[in-house]
Structures are given as structure tokens and as C-alpha cells.
C-alpha positions in Angstrom: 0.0 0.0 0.0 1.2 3.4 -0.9 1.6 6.5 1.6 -1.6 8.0 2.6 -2.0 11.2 3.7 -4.9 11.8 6.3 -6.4 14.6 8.9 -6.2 14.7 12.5 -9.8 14.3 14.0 -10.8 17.9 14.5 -10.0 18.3 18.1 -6.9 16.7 17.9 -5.6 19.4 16.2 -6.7 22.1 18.4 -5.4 19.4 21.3 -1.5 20.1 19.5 -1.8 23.7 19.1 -2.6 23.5 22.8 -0.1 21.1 23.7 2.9 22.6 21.2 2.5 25.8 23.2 4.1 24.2 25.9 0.7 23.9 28.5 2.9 21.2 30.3 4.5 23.1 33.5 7.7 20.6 32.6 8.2 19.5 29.6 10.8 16.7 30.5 6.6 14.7 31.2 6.9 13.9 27.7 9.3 11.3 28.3 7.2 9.9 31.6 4.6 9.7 29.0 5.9 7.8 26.3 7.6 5.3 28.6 4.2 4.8 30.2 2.5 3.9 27.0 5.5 1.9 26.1 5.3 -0.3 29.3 1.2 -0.7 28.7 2.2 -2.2 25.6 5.1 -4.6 27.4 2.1 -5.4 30.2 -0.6 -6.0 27.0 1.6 -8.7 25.1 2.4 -10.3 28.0 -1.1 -11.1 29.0 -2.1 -11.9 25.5 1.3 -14.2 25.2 -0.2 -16.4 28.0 -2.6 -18.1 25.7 -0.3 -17.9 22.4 3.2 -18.1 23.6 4.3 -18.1 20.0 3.9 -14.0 20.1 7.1 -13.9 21.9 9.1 -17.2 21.6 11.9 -15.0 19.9 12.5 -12.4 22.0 10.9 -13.6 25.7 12.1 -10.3 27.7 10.5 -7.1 27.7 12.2 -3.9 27.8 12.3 -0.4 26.7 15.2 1.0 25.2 16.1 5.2 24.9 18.8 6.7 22.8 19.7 9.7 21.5 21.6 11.0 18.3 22.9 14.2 18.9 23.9 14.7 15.2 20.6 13.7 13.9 19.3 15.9 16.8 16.4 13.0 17.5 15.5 11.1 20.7 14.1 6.9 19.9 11.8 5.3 22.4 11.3 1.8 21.5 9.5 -0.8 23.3 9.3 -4.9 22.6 5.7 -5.4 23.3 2.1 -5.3 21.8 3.1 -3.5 19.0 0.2 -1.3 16.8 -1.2 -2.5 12.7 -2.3 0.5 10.3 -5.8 0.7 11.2 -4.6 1.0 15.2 -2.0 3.4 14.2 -5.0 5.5 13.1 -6.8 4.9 15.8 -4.6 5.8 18.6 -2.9 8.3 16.7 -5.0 10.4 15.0 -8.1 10.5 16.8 -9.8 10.2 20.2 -11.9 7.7 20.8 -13.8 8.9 23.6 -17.2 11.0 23.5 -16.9 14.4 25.6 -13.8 15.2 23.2 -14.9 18.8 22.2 -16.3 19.8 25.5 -12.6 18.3 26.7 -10.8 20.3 24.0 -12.8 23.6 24.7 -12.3 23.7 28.9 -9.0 23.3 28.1 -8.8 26.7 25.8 -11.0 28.1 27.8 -8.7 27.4 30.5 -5.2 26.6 30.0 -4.2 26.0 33.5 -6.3 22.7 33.1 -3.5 20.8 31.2 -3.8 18.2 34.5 -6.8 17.2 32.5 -4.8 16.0 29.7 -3.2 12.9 30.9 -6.1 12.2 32.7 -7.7 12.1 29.4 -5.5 9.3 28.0 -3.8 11.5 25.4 0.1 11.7 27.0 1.2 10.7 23.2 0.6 14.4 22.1 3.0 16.2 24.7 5.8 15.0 22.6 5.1 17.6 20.5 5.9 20.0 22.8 9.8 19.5 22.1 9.8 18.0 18.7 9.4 19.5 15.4 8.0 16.2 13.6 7.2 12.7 15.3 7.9 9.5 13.5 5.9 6.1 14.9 7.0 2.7 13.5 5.3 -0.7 14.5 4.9 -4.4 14.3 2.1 -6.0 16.1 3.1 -9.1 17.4 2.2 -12.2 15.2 2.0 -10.0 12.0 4.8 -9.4 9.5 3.7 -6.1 8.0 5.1 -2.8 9.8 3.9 0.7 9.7 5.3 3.9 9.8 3.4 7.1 10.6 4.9 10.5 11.0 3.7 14.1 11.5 4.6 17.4 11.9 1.3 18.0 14.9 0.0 20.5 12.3 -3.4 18.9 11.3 -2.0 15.9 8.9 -0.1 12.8 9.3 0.8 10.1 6.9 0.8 6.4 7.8 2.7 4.3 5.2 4.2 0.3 4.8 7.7 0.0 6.0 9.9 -1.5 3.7 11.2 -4.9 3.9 15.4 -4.8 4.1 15.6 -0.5 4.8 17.5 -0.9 8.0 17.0 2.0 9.3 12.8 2.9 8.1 11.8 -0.8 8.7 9.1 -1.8 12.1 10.9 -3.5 15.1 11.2 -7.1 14.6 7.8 -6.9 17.0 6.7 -3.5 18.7 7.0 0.1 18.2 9.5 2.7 17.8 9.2 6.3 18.1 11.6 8.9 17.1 11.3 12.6 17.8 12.9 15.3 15.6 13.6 17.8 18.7 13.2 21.8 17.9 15.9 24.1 18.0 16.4 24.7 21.8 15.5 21.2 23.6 19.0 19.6 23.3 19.3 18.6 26.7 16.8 15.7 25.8 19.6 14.5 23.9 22.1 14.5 27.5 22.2 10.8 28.9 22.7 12.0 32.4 19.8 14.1 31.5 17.9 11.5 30.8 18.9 9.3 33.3 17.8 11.7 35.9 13.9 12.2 34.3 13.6 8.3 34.1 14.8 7.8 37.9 12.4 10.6 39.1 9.6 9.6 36.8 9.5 6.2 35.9 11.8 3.8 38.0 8.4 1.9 39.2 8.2 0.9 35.6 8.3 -3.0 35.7 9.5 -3.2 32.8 13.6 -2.0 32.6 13.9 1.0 31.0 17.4 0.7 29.1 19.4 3.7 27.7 21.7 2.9 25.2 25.1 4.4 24.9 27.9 4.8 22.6 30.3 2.1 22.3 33.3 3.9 23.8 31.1 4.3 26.7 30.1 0.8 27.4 26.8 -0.1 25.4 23.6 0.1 27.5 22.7 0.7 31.1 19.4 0.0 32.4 17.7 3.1 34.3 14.9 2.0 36.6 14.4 -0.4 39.5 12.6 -2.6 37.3 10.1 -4.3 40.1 6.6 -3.9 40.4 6.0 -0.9 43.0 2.9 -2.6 44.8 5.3 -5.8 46.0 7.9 -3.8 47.5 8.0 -2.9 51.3 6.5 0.6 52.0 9.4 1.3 54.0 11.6 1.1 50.8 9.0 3.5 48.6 9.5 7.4 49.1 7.0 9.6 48.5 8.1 11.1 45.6 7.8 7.6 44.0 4.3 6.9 45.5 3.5 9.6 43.8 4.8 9.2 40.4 3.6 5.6 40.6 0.4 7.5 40.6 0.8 9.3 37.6 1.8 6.1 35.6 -1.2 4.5 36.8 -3.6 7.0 36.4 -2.6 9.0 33.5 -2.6 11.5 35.7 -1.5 15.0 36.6 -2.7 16.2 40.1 -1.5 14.9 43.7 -3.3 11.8 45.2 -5.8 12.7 47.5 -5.5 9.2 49.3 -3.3 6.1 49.0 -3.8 2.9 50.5 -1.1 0.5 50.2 -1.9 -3.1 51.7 -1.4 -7.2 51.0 -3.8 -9.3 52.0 -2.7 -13.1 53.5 -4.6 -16.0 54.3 -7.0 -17.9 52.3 -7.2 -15.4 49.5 -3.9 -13.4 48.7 -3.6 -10.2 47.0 -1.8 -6.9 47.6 -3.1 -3.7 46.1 -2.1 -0.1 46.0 -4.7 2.4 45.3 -5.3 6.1 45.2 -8.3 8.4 45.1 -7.5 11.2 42.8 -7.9 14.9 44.1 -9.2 16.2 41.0 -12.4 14.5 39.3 -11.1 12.4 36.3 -12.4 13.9 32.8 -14.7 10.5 32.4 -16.5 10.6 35.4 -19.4 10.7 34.2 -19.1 8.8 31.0 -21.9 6.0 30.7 -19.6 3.1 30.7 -18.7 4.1 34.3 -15.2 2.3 33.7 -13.1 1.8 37.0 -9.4 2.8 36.4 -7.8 0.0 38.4 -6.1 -2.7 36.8 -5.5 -6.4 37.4 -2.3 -8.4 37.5 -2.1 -12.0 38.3 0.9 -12.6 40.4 2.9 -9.4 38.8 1.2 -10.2 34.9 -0.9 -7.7 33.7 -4.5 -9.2 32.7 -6.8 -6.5 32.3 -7.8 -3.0 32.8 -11.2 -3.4 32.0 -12.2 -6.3 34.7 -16.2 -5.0 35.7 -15.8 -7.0 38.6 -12.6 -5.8 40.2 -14.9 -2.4 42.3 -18.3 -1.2 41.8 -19.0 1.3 39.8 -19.5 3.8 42.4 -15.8 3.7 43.2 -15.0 3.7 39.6 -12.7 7.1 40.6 -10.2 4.8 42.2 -6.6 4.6 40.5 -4.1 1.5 41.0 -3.1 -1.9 41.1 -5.2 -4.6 42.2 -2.4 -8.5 41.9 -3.8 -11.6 42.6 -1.7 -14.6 43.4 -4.9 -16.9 43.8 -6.9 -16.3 40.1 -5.1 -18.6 37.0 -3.1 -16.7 35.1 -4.7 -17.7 31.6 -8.3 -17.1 33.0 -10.4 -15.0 30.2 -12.4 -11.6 30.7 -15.6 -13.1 30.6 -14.9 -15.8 33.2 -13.9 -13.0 35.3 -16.7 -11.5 35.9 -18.7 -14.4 37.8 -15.3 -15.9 39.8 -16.1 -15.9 43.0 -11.9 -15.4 44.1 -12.2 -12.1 42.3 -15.8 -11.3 44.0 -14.1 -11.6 47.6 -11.7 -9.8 46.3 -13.5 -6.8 45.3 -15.7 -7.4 48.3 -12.4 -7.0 50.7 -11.4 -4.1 49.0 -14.4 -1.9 48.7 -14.6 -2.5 52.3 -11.1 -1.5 52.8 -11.9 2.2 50.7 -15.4 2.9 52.3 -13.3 2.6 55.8 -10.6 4.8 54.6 -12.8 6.8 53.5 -14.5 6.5 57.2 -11.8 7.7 59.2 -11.2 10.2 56.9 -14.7 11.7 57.1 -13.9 11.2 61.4 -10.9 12.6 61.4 -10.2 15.4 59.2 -13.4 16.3 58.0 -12.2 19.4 56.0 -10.0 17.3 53.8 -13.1 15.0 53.5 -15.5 18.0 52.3 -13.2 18.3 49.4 -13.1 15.0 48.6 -17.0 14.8 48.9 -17.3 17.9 46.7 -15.4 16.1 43.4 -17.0 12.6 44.4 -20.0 12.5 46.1 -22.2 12.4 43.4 -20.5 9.1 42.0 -20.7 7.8 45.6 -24.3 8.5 46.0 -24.9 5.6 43.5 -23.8 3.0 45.4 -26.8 3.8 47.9 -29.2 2.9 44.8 -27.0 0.0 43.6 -25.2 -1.9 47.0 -28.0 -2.3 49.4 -25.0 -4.7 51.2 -23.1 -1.3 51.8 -26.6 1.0 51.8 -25.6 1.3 55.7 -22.3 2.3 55.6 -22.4 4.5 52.4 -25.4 7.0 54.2 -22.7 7.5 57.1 -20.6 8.6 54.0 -22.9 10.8 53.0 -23.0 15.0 53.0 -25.4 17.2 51.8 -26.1 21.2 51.5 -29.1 22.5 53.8 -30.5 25.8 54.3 -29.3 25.4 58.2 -27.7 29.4 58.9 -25.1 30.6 61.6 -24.3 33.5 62.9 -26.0 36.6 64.5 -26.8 37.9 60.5 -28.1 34.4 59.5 -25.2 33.9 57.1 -25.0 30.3 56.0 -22.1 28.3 57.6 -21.6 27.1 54.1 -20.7 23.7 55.3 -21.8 20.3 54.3 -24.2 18.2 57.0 -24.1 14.6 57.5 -27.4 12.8 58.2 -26.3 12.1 61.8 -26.2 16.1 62.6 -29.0 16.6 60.6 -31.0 13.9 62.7 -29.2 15.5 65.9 -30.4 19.0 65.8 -34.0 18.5 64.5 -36.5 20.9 65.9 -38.9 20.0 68.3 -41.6 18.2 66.4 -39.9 17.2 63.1 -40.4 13.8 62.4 -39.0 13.8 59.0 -35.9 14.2 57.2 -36.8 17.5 54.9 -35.0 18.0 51.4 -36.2 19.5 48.3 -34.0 18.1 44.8 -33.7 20.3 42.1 -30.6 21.3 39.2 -28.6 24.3 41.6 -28.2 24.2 45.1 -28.5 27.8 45.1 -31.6 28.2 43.6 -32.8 25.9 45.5 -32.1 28.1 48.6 -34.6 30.7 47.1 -37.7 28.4 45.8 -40.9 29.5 47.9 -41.6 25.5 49.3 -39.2 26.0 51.9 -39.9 29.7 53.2 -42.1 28.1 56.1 -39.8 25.8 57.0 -37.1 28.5 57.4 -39.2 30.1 59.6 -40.1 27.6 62.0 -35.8 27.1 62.3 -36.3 23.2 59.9 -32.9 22.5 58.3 -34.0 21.8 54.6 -31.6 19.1 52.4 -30.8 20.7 49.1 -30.5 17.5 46.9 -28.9 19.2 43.2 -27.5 15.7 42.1 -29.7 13.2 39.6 -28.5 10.6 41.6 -30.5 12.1 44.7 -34.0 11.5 42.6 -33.2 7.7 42.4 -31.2 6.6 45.3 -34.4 8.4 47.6 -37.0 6.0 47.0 -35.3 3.3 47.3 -33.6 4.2 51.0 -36.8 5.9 52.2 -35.7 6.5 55.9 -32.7 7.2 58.6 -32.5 5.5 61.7 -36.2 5.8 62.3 -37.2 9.2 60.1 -38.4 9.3 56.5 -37.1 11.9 54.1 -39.7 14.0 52.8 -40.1 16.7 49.4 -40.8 19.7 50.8 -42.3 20.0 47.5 -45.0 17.5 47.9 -48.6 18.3 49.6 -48.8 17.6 53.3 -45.7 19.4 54.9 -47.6 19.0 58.4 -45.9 22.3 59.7 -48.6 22.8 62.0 -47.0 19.7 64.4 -43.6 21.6 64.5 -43.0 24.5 67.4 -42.5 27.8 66.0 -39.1 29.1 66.2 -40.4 32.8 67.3 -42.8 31.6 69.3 -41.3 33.5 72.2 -40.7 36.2 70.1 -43.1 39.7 69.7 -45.1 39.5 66.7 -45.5 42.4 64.5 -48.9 44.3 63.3 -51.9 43.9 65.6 -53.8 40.3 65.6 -56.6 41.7 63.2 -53.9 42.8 60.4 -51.9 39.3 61.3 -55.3 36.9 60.5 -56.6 37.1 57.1 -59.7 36.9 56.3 -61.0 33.3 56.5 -64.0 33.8 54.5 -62.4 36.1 51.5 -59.9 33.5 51.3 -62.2 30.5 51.2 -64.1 32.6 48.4 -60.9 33.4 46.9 -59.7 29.8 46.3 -63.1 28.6 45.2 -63.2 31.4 42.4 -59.8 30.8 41.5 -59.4 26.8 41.1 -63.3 27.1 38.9 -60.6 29.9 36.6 -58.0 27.2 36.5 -60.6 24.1 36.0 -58.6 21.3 34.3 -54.9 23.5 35.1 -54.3 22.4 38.3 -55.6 19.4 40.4 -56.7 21.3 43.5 -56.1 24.9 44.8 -55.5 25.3 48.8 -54.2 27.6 51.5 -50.7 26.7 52.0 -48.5 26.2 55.5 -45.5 26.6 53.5 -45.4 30.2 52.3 -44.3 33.3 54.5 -43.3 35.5 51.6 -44.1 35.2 48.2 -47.6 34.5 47.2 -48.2 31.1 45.8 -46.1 28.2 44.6 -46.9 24.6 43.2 -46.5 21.3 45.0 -47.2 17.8 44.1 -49.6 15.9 45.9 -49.1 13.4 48.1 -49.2 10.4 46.1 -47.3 12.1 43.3 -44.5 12.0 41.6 -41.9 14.4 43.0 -41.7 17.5 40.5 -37.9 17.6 39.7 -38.2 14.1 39.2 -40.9 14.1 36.7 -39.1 17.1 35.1 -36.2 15.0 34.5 -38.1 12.3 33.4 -40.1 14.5 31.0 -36.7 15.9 29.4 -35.8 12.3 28.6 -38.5 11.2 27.2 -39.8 8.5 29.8 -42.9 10.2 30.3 -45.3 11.5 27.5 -47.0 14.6 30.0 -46.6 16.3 33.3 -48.9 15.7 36.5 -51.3 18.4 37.3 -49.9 19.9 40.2 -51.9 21.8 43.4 -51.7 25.2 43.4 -51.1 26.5 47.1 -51.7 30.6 47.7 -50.5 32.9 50.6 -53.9 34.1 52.7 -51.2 36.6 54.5 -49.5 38.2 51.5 -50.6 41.4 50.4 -50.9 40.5 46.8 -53.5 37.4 47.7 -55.4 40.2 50.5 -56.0 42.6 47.7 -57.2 39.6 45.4 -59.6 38.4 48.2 -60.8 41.6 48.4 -60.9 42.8 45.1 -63.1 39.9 44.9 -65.8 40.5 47.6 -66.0 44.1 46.2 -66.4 43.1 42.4 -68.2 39.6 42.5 -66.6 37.3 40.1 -69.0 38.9 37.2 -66.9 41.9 36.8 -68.5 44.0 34.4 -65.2 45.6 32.7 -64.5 42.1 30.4 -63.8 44.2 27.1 -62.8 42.6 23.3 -63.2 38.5 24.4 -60.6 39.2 27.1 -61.2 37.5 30.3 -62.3 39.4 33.4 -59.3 40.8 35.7 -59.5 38.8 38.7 -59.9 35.4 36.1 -56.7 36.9 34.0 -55.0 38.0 37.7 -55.6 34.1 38.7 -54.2 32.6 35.8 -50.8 34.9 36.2 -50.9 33.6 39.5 -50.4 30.1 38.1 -48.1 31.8 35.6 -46.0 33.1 38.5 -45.9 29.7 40.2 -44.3 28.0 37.3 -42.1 30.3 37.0 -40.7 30.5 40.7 -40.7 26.5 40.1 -38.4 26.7 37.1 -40.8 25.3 34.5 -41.6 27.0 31.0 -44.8 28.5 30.3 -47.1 26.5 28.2 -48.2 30.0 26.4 -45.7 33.0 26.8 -47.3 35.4 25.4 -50.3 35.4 26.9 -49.0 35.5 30.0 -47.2 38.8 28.5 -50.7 39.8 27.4 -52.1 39.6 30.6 -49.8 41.0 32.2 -49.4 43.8 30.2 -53.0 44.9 30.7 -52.9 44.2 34.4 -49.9 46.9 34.7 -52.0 49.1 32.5 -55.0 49.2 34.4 -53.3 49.7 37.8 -54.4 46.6 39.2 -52.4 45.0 41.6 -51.0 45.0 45.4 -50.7 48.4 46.7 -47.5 50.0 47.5 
């Protein structure tokens, strides 16, 4: 086949402009990276070599070899393992296969500062560019006899092209791939061994795989770098932190700090060591459907997989690391995996061991833990929907944002509450756990359902994740007390003791009642204007300030929920919702009023408009929906009416 010439995927090339502008705060990474990838490939061939030993009969040991050519001005990385065909070459060259790539590509214009993102996004390859002029990639996959080269310039093209058979120095690796790097004018201390040396003992001398730099022959041929042994199986009082650390990065593709390591080896009837780390920075796939773990499996130091579904749950599918086995066989398959009961004690032991890490961390320094809460709780949260095994321990793990306020000046403490405070400092008469779910937490803060909670002192739960709509049915209670939508009919406010009940009410009794009988009159007129709108309308508990709102009913489905639902297509049409009004706000006085002075026949309908006090209800429904965050079924009536309410002067007096 002939030399093809072929694009970059769109955001790949805006990734290299990025990239070549040297985001990377050292640029010496690039190596880290490439010797990363290379020992992936080592780790990959040697699992697949298990069941067809063939693939490596003629060269058995692994390693990866550096050297420089100060002349030539390039810088080879070559590697003995898995080794890439053309149709890979494309694949993990010139695109990326992952969805979110544009959104990834933009945050990272937007702001540059989030280069940490970049390994985490599984493209460490590209940073090469950030010292090289051109990149050239030849490969062999193992068990095939064609080889590939592919070069580019990181300016929007690359070619990808046979390598011919006897050109000693184009050909692929015998098996493998090569990569040689053109270096710009500028970064020739890449070429340096000792330079070199130093960047692959502070970066990569956990790599199990030796990392060889070859040298000229007047100075004694090669010299292997790195340590060579698998981190996890060494004692921790050998491992510095610095090495912990960069262990991390390898195994996570990663930029940031750990947030939390746990380093163990488990003895007895099942044995397995492990060393794992919780990120401090949410990993760019989060959130990504396949909720894919990033911990890999070795059997008794052999890579198997990084793709085991059964190794953690997927609620701790932000955990980085090493999981070895020396109990599973070594040539067991992916599929059998998943239903082996040595690997299911395993992943049982070791969730176990992380949600007690995470314990004592929540115990013990709960600051640290708010952060930690703050990048994974939501992700957590799922396991209380998924693991009713662990439902117990996980709602200890638990935080959430309330409406509780400090403070002479009510300022909010801006804290997170567990349910165990929560529970602890409940007023007298709550029997119920009180939350209302919505899309901001902030907003939330605001809506008009929780106003009479506020003032009777009742800490509200401000539930902003998806998660919180599913994982709440399911658990139902805490240690005796349900949770309850303050959005849902039925708040029973009149069982919980007034916080200013000692406190000197304002206005004389006369001006504090309203007027049970306009208000009764009131409704009635209103809910016949509304008719098949809403399902009922009803003095509400709930409101102290603004004039109405909308709640579900009892038996119904809880309004964010539905929303959500709605938006996805699951349900065809919303619930009529209950329309509760204010008897004490001005607004719904004047109404009431308005009403016993006029009758409901008003005489001043004009042109087929509706009567004022018919038009005024409907913008109260109109004003509901709006403090609820829903659209308006018709926006320009409600303009309309509005409109010609302003201009006749009707309304609450100033």
C-alpha cells in the first residue's frame, strides 16, 4: 500500500496547538509519558502471550530502550511489546476515541491551567510535541509481518505508510514500536544521557518493565535506568513519597496529587496486595456511561486487564491503581472474570477496605473529606441505589447542602451536613428528614416550598445531584425518620413548634389573620378559573413571603423528578400539580378583596378578554411556574395579561 496522507480528527488538532505551546509546567513529562504507553504495551503482550506463547518465543524479555543522536538531533523510544497495525496506528494516533472530546478540547482553551486534564484524558502521546518539530511512529504488532510507519509534523495531517522490507533503518521492530522525535531548536538537553537518566529515575523507576538507555560504544553499550520491580510488592518502608506519587501518575494517566493512598497485601485464604489512590481532582470520564473503573489487574505481577467489571463497583470507579492476585489462574479469560467468585471476595475485601478509609477520613479530618465529597460524592451516592449490602455504611458517607444558617446575620455556615447532625439537631416536632431536589443548590435556597420551614428554624436538604431523585425511594428512611419533598402536599408544619414563638409578633392580631372567608371565596373562584390546570387549589403552611407556589400531591411523583423524566422522554405529560396561595401576603389580600367588592361577574371584560381577577388568577399560576423553574405552556399570553394588568393599575398596593 502506498503512503496515505490523512487529517487529524478535528479536536486533535486544536489538542496540538494547545499542547505545542508548551501547557505542560515541565516539559521533561513527555518522556514519563511515552515510557508509560510503552510499558502498557510490554504489560498487554504479555497477558495476550499467555494463551499464544508463540507471540514472543523470539524475543521472551521485555524492555524499553532510549537513545539519542545528537547529530541527527532525534531522541528513539522503542518498546518490545504489543506492537500497533495501520488501522490502530490511526486509531490511537490520529483521533480520540472517547465521547466528551470537544467539550474536553474547549475547557482546556478556555482554560489553560487545566493541562492536569490531559493525561487524565488518555492522550500523554501528544506532549511530545511540545519539544519535537516532527514525530515518526514505526510498529509491528506481534504475530503480524507487516510494519507501519506514521509520521507528522502535529500541524493537522499525518501520513501512515508500509515500512519497507530490508531498509535498515525505516523498517518496524522485529515486533513493537518505535518512536523517534525530531527535537526543535532549543530542547538539546533531551539529547544528554545524564539528562535522561535523571527524568527516568524521578519519573518512571516503578516501571516493571527496565527502562534501558543505550550508549555509545566507547562508553560501554547500555545501562538500564529504573528499579525494574513492580512498585505494589515492594515494602513501604523502601517507597519514598516522591515515588508513590509518580507511581500514581503512571497508573492513572494523571497530573494532580493523590488525595488518598492505600497500600496493603492481603494473607490467608485469599492473597492479594493492592495499592490504590483516590485522585484529588475528578477524572475527565467521570461521568461517561460506561462508568469504567481505572484500576487494573495483575495475576501474580502479569498484567491481565484493565477493563475487569468486577474488580470495584462502579461507584468507586474514581479509584486509580493496582489490584495483583496470586490466587486467580493466570490464563483465565475476561468473561470468566466477571462471575469468579476469588475475584468477588476480592472486590468485596477491597471496597470494604476504601469505604473505611474513606470512614476515618470523614472522622478525622473532616475538611479534607468535604473536598473529597465535593469532586466525588455524586459518583458515591450511586452505590446507595446499587449496593443495598453497603446502603448502611455509604449513608454514614454521605454529606449534603441544607438551608441550616449561623451567625447573628443568619449567614449560611456554608458547610456540608451529615445525616447524623441533621437527625441530631431537628427541631422539636420534626419527624422527617426535609430536602427539596432540584438542578442548583443555590436556587434551591430561594424556591418559595421552603420559606415556612425556614421560619419555624427546619434544616431543609438541598439534593442538586440526579443521583439524589433515584437513590431516595429506594432508601426511604434514617435511623427511624423518612425523608420528605418539601415540594410535595402535606408538609404537616402545624406539628412543629415555632421558632419565634417567644418572640413579639408584628402588626396587631386583626392585620396578622386574614380573612378566613375572602380566602375561602378566593380559592373557590380561583381553582373554577384554573378548572382542568391544576388538580386542587388550597391555603398553604409553607409560604411566608411570596404569594403562591406549586406542590405535588401526596401520592405524586416528585416535580424535579418528573421534570427530569419529561426531558428524557420516559414520560409522555406532566402531572397536574396543586396550586397552594398565601392568605397573609398582600398580593392574595387585595385579590380576596378585590373579589368581595367586584363579584366574580366583573362588568369591565372588554374585546373576548377575560375578566381581571380570572386573568390575575391565571398569572398567578403563571407566577408559580415560574418561581418552580418550568416553561410556560403559552408566553405570550402571560405577557398579554400582564401587560394589561400593569395598565390598568391593578395590583397589590404600594
Amino acid at each position: 500500500m502506498s503512503e496515505q496522507k490523512l487529517s487529524f480528527q478535528a479536536e486533535v488538532s486544536r489538542l496540538l496547538e494547545i499542547v505545542a505551546n508548551s501547557l505542560y509546567a515541565n516539559k521533561e513529562i513527555f518522556l514519563r509519558e511515552l515510557i508509560s504507553n510503552a510499558s502498557d504495551a510490554c504489560d498487554r503482550l504479555r497477558y495476550a502471550a499467555l494463551t499464544q506463547p508463540e507471540l514472543t518465543a523470539a524475543d521472551p524479555d521485555y524492555k524499553i530502550t532510549l537513545s539519542s543522536d545528537a547529530k541527527a538531533r532525534t531522541l528513539t523510544v522503542a518498546d518490545n511489546g504489543i506492537g500497533m497495525n495501520r488501522d490502530e496506528m490511526i486509531e490511537n494516533l490520529g483521533t480520540i476515541a472517547r465521547s466528551g472530546t470537544a467539550n474536553f478540547v474547549r475547557e482546556l482553551e478556555e482554560k489553560p491551567e487545566g493541562v492536569n486534564l490531559i493525561g487524565q484524558f488518555g492522550v500523554g502521546f501528544y506532549s511530545a510535541f511540545m519539544v519535537a518539530d516532527s514525530v515518526e511512529v514505526t510498529s509491528r504488532r506481534a504475530g503480524e509481518s507487516q510494519g507501519w510507519r506514521w509520521v507528522s509534523d502535529g500541524r493537522g495531517e499525518f501520513t501512515v505508510a508500509e515500512t519497507p522490507e530490508g531498509d535498515e533503518d525505516g523498517d518496524a521492530p522485529a515486533r513493537g514500536t518505535r518512536v523517534v522525535l525530531k527535537l526543535k531548536k532549543g530542547q538539546e538537553e533531551f539529547l544528554d544521557p545524564l539528562r535522561l537518566e535523571r527524568i527516568v529515575r524521578t519519573y518512571s523507576d516503578h516501571i516493571a518493565i527496565p527502562v534501558v538507555l543505550v550508549k555509545d560504544a566507547e562508553d560501554g553499550g547500555e545501562q538500564t535506568l529504573n528499579a525494574a520491580s513492580a512498585l505494589w510488592t515492594r515494602p513501604k518502608s523502601e517507597i519514598s513519597e516522591d515515588q508513590y506519587k509518580e507511581f500514581y501518575h503512571h497508573v492513572a494517566h494523571a497530573f494532580d496529587e493523590p488525595w488518598l493512598r492505600l497500600h496493603f497485601k492481603a494473607e490467608g485464604v485469599i492473597e492479594y496486595s493492592g495499592l490504590l489512590y483516590l485522585p484529588s481532582t475528578k477524572p475527565f470520564d467521570l461521568f461517561q456511561p460506561e462508568r469504567k473503573h481505572g484500576v487494573k489487574l495483575y495475576v501474580r505481577r502479569v498484567f491481565v486487564t484493565d477493563d475487569c467489571e468486577g474488580l470495584v463497583p462502579p461507584y468507586l470507579r474514581f479509584l486509580r491503581g493496582v489490584i495483583d492476585s496470586e490466587d486467580l489462574p493466570l490464563n483465565i479469560s475476561r468473561e470468566t472474570l466477571q462471575t469468579n467468585p476469588v475475584l468477588a471476595k476480592i472486590s468485596k475485601a477491597v471496597t470494604k477496605r476504601v469505604l473505611n478509609e474513606l470512614k476515618k477520613k470523614a472522622e478525622k479530618k473532616p475538611e479534607e473529606y468535604a473536598t473529597f465529597w465535593d469532586n466525588f460524592g455524586p459518583v458515591l451516592k450511586e452505590g446507595l441505589y446499587e449496593d443495598e449490602g453497603r446502603r448502611e455504611t455509604l449513608i454514614e458517607l454521605a454529606r449534603f447542602a441544607s438551608t441550616r444558617a449561623s451567625g447573628p446575620d443568619g449567614d449560611r455556615d456554608g458547610g456540608m451536613v451529615g445525616l447524623a447532625d441533621y437527625v441530631a439537631r431537628m427541631v422539636e416536632g420534626q419527624d422527617a428528614i426535609y430536602y427539596i431536589s432540584g438542578q442548583d443548590a443555590e436556587a434551591l435556597r430561594k424556591s418559595p416550598q421552603i420559606e415556612g420551614f425556614a421560619a419555624k428554624g427546619v434544616e431543609v436538604l438541598l439534593m442538586s445531584d440526579p443521583v439524589d431523585e433515584f437513590w431516595l425511594p429506594v432508601v426511604r428512611e434514617y435511623q427511624g425518620k423518612a425523608f420528605k419533598s418539601v415540594t410535595r402536599g402535606g408538609a404537616e408544619l402545624d406539628k412543629i413548634a415555632d421558632a419565634a414563638a417567644d418572640s413579639a409578633k408584628d402588626g396587631d392580631a386583626a392585620e396578622e389573620d386574614a380573612d378566613a372567608a375572602g380566602t375561602d371565596a378566593l380559592i373557590a373562584f380561583v381553582k373554577l378559573a384554573l378548572k382542568d390546570e391544576v388538580k386542587d387549589v388550597r391555603a398553604s403552611e409553607r409560604l411566608t413571603d411570596s404569594p403562591v407556589c406549586l406542590v405535588a400531591d401526596e401520592g405524586d411523583m416528585d416535580m424535579h423528578l418528573e421534570r427530569l423524566l419529561k426531558q428524557h422522554s420516559q414520560i409522555d405529560q406532566a402531572s397536574r400539580r396543586i396550586l397552594e396561595i398565601n392568605p397573609k401576603h398582600a398580593l392574595i389580600r387585595r385579590l380576596a378583596a378585590e373579589l368581595g367588592t367586584r363579584g366574580t361577574a366583573a362588568p369591565d371584560a372588554v374585546d373576548g378578554e377575560a375578566p381581571p381577577l380570572e386573568e390575575a388568577a391565571r398569572l398567578l399560576l403563571d407566577q408559580a411556574r415560574i418561581l418552580e423553574g418550568e416553561p410556560l405552556p403559552d408566553p405570550s399570553a402571560f405577557a398579554r395579561r400582564l401587560s394589561r394588568l400593569v395598565a390598568r393599575g391593578f395590583g397589590p398596593e404600594s
